[in-house]
VEXDREN-2710 file (C-alpha; in Angstrom, 1 decimal):
% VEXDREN-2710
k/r/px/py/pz
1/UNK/64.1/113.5/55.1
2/UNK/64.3/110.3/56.6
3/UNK/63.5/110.1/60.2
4/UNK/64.8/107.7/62.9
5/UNK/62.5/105.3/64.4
6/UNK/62.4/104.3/67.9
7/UNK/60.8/101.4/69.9
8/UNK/60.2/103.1/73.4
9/UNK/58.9/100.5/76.2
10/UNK/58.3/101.6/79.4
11/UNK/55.9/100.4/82.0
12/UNK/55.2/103.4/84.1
13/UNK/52.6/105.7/82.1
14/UNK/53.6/108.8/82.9
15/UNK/57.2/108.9/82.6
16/UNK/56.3/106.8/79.4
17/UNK/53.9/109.5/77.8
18/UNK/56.6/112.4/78.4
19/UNK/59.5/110.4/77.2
20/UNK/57.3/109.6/73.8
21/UNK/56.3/113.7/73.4
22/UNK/60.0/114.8/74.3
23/UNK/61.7/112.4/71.7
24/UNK/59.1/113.1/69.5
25/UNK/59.6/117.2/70.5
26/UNK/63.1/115.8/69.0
27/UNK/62.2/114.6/65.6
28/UNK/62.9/111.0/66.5
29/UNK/59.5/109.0/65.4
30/UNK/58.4/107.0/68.9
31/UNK/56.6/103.9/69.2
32/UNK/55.9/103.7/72.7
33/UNK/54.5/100.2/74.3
34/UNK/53.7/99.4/78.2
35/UNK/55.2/96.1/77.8
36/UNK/57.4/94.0/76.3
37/UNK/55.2/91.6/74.8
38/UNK/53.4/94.5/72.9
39/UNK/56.4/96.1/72.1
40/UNK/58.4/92.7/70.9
41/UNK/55.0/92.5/68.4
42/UNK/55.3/95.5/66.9
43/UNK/58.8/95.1/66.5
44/UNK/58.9/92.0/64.5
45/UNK/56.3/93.9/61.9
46/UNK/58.2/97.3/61.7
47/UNK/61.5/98.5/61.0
48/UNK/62.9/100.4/63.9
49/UNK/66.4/102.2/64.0
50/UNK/67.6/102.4/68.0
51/UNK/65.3/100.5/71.0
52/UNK/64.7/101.8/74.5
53/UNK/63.9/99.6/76.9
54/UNK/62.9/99.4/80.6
55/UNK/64.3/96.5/82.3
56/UNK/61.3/96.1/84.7
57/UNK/57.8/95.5/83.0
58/UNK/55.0/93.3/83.3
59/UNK/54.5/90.4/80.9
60/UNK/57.8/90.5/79.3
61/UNK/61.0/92.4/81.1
62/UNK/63.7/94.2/79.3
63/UNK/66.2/91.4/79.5
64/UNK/64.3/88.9/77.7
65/UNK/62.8/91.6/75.4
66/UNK/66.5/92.3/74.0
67/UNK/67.5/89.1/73.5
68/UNK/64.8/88.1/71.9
69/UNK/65.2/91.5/69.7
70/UNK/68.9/90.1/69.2
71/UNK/68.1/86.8/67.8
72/UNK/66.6/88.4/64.8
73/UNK/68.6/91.6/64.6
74/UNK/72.0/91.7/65.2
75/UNK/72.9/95.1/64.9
76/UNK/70.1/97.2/65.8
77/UNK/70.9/99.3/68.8
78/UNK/69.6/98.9/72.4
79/UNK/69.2/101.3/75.5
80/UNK/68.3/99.8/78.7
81/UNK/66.3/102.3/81.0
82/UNK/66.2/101.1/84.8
83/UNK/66.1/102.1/88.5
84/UNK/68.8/99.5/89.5
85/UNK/72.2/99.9/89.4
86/UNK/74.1/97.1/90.9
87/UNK/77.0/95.8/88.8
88/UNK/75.2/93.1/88.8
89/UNK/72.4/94.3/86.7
90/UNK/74.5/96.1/84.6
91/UNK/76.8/93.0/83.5
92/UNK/73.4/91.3/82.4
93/UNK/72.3/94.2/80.6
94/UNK/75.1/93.9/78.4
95/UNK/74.7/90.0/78.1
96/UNK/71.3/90.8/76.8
97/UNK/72.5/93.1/74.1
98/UNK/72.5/96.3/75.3
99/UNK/75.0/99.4/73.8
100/UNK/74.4/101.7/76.4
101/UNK/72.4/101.6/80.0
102/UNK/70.9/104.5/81.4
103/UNK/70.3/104.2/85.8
104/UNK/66.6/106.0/86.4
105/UNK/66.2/109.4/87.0
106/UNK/68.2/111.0/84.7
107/UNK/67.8/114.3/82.6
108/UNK/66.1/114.0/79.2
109/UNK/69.2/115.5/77.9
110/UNK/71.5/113.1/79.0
111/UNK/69.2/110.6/76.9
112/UNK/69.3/112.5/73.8
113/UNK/73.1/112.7/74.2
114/UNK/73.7/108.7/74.7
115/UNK/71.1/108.1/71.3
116/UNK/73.1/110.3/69.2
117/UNK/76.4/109.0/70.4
118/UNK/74.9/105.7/69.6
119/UNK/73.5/106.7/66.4
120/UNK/76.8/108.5/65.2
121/UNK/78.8/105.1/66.2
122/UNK/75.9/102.5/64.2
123/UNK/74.6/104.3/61.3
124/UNK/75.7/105.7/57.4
125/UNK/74.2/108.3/55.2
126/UNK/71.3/108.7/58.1
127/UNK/70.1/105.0/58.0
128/UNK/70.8/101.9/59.8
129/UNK/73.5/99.6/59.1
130/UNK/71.2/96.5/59.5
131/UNK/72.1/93.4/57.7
132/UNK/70.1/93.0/54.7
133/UNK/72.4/90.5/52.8
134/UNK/73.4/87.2/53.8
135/UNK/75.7/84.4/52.5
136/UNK/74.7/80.9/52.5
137/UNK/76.9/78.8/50.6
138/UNK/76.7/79.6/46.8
139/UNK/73.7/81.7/47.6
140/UNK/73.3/85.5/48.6
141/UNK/70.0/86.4/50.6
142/UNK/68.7/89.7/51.0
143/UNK/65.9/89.9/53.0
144/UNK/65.0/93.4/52.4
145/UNK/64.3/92.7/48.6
146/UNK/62.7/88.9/49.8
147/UNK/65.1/87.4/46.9
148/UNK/67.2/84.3/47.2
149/UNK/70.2/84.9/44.3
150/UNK/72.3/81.7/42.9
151/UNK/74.4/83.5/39.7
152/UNK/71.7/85.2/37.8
153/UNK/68.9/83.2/38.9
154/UNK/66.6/85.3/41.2
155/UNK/64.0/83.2/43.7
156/UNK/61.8/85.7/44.6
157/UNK/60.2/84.6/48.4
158/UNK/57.3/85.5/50.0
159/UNK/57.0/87.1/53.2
160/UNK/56.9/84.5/55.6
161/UNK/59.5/82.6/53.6
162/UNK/61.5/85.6/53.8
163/UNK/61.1/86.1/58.0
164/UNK/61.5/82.4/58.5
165/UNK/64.9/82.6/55.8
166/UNK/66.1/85.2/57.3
167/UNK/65.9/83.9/61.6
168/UNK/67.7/80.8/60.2
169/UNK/70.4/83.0/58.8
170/UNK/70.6/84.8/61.6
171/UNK/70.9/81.8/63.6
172/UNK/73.1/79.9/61.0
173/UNK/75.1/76.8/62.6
174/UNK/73.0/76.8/65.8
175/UNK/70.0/75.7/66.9
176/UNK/66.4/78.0/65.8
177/UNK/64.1/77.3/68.3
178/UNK/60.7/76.1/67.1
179/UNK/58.7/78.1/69.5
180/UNK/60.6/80.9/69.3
181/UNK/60.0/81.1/65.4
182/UNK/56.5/80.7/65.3
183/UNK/56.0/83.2/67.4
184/UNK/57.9/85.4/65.9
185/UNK/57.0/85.0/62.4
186/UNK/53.4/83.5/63.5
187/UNK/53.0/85.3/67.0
188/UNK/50.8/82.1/68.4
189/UNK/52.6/78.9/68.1
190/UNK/49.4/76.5/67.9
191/UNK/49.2/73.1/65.6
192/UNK/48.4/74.8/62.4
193/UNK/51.0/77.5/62.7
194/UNK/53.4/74.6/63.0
195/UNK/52.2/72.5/60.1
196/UNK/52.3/75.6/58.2
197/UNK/56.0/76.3/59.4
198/UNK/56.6/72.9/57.8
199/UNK/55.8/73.7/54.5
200/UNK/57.7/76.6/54.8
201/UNK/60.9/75.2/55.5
202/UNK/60.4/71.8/52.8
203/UNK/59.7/75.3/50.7
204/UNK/63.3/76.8/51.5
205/UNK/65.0/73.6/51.6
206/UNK/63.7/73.3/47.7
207/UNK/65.1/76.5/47.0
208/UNK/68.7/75.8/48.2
209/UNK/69.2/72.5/46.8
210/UNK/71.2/73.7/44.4
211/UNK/74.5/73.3/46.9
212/UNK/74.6/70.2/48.8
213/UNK/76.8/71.6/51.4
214/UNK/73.8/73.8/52.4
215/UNK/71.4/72.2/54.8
216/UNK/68.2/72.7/56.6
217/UNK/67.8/69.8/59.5
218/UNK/65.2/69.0/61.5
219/UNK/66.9/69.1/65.6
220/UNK/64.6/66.8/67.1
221/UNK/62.4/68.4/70.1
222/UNK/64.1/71.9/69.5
223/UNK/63.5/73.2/66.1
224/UNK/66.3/74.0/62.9
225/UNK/69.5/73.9/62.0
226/UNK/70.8/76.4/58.6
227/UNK/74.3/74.2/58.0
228/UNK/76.8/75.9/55.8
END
């Protein structure tokens, strides 16, 4: 039976440790991290189904957390966990991303009923509807299988051509920060990371030469532009 997977950050330890037994207690399988850097790691290497997230944490706070979350997933759903509630606060919670927001203390119960109103609302047949495929031009990506498909030719794509792919899809017609790529895909963004993020896009830009409306430009001092 498949299980839904949830990114848990929050900063305070113990109401951190009961939060992960209780959803656990609940057959939801909890990753639970004390910040947001940690947490924003993991996420980029696993696949997660719903994230919780306290606003206020060392290192890297909720808000940034989820919009960094939404520049590479667009669909996945995000709880905000916090001890303010000024409209204020609320407002950016949903410019960051969030579906729901949840004002500390509240009852375990009241959690559980917000995830599976959440979870009723964003998934099918028990899974996530995360985008997998993607249109670009004549092309269709799907970043699951790491294929690039043009008619029946199949370009099969490594990982990391697959991670960096996919961010510019996601991104498609704006600007893909450089920084925020490589540390994403690379999690340091030091000289060799970046001449290797070079090769990687000359690599893709190879691979979708096939329809000159299709573009990958360099944005000079920012980072990369997928034109379609």
């Amino acid at each position: 039976m498949y299980k839904i997977k949830i990114l848990l950050t929050e900063d305070d330890e113990n109401l951190g440790s009961l939060l992960k037994e209780y959803l656990i207690a609940k057959s939801y399988d909890t990753d639970w991290f004390l910040n947001g850097e940690k947490a924003y790691k993991s996420f980029v290497k696993n696949h997660y189904d719903l994230c919780i997230l306290d606003i206020m944490m060392p290192v890297k706070d909720g808000f940034t957390l989820a919009k960094e979350i939404r520049m590479t997933d667009l669909e996945i759903p995000i709880i905000f966990l916090t001890a303010k509630s000024l409209k204020e606060d609320v407002i950016e919670g949903f410019k960051a991303g969030a579906d729901d927001y949840i004002t500390k203390p509240f009852s375990m119960e009241e959690l559980i009923f917000r995830i599976e109103a959440i979870l009723k609302r964003t998934k099918k047949d028990g899974k996530s509807i995360s985008q997998a495929e993607f249109k670009i031009g004549k092309y269709t990506f799907n970043s699951h299988k790491q294929i690039l498909y043009l008619g029946n030719k199949e370009q099969n794509l490594t990982t990391k051509e697959a991670e960096l792919l996919k961010l510019l899809c996601t991104n498609k017609n704006t600007i893909l920060e450089r920084n925020f790529a490589l540390k994403t895909i690379w999690i340091d963004d030091n000289y060799f990371n970046a001449r290797s993020m070079d090769v990687y896009i000359a690599k893709l830009r190879k691979y979708l030469n096939d329809d000159p409306k299709v573009q990958i430009i360099n944005v000079h001092g920012k980072g990369f532009k997928l034109i379609d």
